[in-house]
C-alpha positions as CSV (number, residue, x, y, z in Angstrom):
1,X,-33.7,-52.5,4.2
2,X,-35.8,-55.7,3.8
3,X,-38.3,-56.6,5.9
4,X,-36.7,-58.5,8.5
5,X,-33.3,-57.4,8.8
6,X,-34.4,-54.9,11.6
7,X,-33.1,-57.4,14.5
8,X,-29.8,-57.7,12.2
9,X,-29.2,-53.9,12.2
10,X,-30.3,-53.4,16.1
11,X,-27.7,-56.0,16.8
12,X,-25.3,-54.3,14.1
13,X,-25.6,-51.4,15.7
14,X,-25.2,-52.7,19.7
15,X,-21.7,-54.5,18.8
16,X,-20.2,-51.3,16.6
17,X,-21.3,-49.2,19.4
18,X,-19.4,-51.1,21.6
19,X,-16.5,-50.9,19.6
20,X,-16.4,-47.5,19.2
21,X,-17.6,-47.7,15.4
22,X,-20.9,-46.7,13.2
23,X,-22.9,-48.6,11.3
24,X,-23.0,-47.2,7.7
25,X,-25.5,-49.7,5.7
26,X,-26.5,-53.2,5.6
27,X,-27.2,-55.1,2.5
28,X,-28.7,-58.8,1.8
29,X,-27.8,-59.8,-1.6
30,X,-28.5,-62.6,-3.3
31,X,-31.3,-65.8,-2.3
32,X,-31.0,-69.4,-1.5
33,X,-27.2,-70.7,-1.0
34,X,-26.0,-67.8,-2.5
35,X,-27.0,-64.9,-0.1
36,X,-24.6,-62.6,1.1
37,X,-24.5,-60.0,4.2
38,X,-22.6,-57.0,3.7
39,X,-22.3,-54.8,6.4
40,X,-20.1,-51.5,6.0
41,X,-18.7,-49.9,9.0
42,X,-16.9,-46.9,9.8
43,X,-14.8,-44.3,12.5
44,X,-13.9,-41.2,13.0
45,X,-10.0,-42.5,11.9
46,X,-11.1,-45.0,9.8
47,X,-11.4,-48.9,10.0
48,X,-8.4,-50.8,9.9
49,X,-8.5,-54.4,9.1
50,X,-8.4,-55.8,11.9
51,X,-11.6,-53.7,13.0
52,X,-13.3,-55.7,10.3
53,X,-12.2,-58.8,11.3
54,X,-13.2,-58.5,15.4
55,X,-16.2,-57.0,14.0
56,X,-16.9,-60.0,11.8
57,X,-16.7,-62.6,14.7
58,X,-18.2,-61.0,17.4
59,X,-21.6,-59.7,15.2
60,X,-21.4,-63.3,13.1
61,X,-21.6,-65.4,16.5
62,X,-24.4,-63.0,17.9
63,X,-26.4,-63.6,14.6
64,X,-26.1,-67.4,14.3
65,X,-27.3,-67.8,18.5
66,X,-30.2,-65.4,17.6
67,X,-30.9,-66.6,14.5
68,X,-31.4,-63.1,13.5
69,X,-30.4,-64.1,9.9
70,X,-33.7,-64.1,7.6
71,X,-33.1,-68.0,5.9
72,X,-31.1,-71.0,6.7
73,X,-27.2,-69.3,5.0
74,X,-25.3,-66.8,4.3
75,X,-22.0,-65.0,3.7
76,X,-21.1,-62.7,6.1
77,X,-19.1,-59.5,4.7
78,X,-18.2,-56.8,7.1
79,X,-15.9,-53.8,5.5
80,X,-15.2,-49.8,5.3
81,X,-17.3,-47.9,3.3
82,X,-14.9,-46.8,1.1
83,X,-13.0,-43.5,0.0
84,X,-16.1,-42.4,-1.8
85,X,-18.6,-44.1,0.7
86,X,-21.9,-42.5,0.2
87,X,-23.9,-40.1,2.2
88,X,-27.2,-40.9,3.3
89,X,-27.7,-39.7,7.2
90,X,-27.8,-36.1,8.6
91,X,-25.2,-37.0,10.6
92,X,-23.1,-37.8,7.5
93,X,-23.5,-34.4,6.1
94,X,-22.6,-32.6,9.7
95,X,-19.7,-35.0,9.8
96,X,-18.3,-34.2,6.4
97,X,-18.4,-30.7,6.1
98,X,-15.9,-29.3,4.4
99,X,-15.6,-32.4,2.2
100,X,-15.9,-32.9,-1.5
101,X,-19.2,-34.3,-2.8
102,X,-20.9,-35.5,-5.9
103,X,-24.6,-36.0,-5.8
104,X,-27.8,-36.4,-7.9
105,X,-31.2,-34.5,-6.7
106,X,-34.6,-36.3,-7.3
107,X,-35.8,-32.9,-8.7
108,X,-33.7,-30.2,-10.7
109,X,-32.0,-27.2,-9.1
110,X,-31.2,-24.0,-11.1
111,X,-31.7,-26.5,-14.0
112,X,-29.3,-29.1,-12.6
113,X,-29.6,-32.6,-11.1
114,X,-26.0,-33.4,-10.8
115,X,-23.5,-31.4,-9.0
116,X,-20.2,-31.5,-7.7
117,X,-18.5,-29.5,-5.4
118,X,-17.2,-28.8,-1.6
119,X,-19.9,-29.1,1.5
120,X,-19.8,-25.6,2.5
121,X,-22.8,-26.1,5.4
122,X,-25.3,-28.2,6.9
123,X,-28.0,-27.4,8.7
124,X,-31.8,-27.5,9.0
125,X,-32.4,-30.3,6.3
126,X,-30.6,-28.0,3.7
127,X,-27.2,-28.6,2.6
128,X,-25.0,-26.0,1.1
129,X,-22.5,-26.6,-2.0
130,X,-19.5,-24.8,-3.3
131,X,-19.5,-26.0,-7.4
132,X,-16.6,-27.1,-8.5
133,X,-17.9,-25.7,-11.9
134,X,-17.6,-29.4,-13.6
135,X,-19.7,-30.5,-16.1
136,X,-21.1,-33.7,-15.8
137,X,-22.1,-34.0,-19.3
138,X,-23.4,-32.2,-22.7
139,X,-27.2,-31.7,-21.3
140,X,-26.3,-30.3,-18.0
141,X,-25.4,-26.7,-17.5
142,X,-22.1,-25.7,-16.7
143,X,-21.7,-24.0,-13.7
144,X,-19.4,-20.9,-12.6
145,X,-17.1,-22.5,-10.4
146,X,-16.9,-21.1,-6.8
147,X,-21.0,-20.7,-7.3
148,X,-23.1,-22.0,-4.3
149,X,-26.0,-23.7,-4.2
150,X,-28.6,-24.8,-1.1
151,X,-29.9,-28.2,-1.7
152,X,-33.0,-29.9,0.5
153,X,-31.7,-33.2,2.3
154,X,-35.3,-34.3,1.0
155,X,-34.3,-34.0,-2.6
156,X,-31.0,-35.5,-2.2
157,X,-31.0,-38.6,-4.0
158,X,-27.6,-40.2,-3.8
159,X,-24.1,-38.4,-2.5
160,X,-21.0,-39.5,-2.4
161,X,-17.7,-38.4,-1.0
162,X,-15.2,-37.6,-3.7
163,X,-11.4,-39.1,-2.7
164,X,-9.3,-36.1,-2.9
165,X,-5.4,-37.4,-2.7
């Protein structure tokens, strides 16, 4: 997060806990007239709309009396992180268990960077993965479905929930 946003995520954080919700990112987009806040927040249930919208006011007004805002406007955007939000804490990867994932390491594993498949465990900063036995494209392996594979949280570069229906 940019330098500066550390008062808006401290008082990000106080509000959703007092709500009962998490904090999942933050984002400032944009510059000048055009800046936009995003802030995506989550619960055990899921957010409802008018989570969101409560959310939105109470968080907006605390900004604007602290001027915790970096520069003079912006557009405040508070929603859920989505069916395929991404996973980027610990906690996320204790919380979601059992889940389908997709995710991309920084460095290759048994010749792979991509993989999808269920999260089978977490623990210790090592996450392990049930393959789906997808292939993500021609230059990456295929995979024996039902194979598992221990990944480092440390070489985890991006992860993301995958919607089952």
């Amino acid at each position: 997060m940019a330098a500066g946003l550390e008062k808006v995520r401290e008082i990000a954080e106080r509000v959703a806990q007092s709500s009962g919700l998490e904090v999942v990112d933050i984002e400032l987009l944009g510059g000048g007239r055009a800046r936009m806040l995003r802030i995506f927040i989550d619960k055990p249930d899921g957010v409802t709309h008018e989570d969101c919208s409560s959310f939105s006011r109470e968080v907006g007004t605390i900004f604007d009396v602290e001027e915790a805002v970096p520069g003079a406007s912006y557009l405040l955007e508070v929603s859920s992180p989505g069916l395929d939000r991404q996973l980027s804490k610990p906690a996320d990867y204790q919380r979601f268990t059992g889940s389908l994932v997709k995710l991309m390491t920084r460095d290759p594993v048994n010749g792979n960077r991509y993989f999808e498949g269920r999260l089978k465990a977490f623990h210790d900063g090592r996450l392990s993965l049930e393959l789906t036995g997808r292939k993500q494209s021609k230059k990456h392996q295929a995979v024996e479905p039902g194979t598992e594979v221990e990944i480092d949280l440390a070489n985890v570069e991006k992860a993301n929930l995958v919607p089952e229906f």
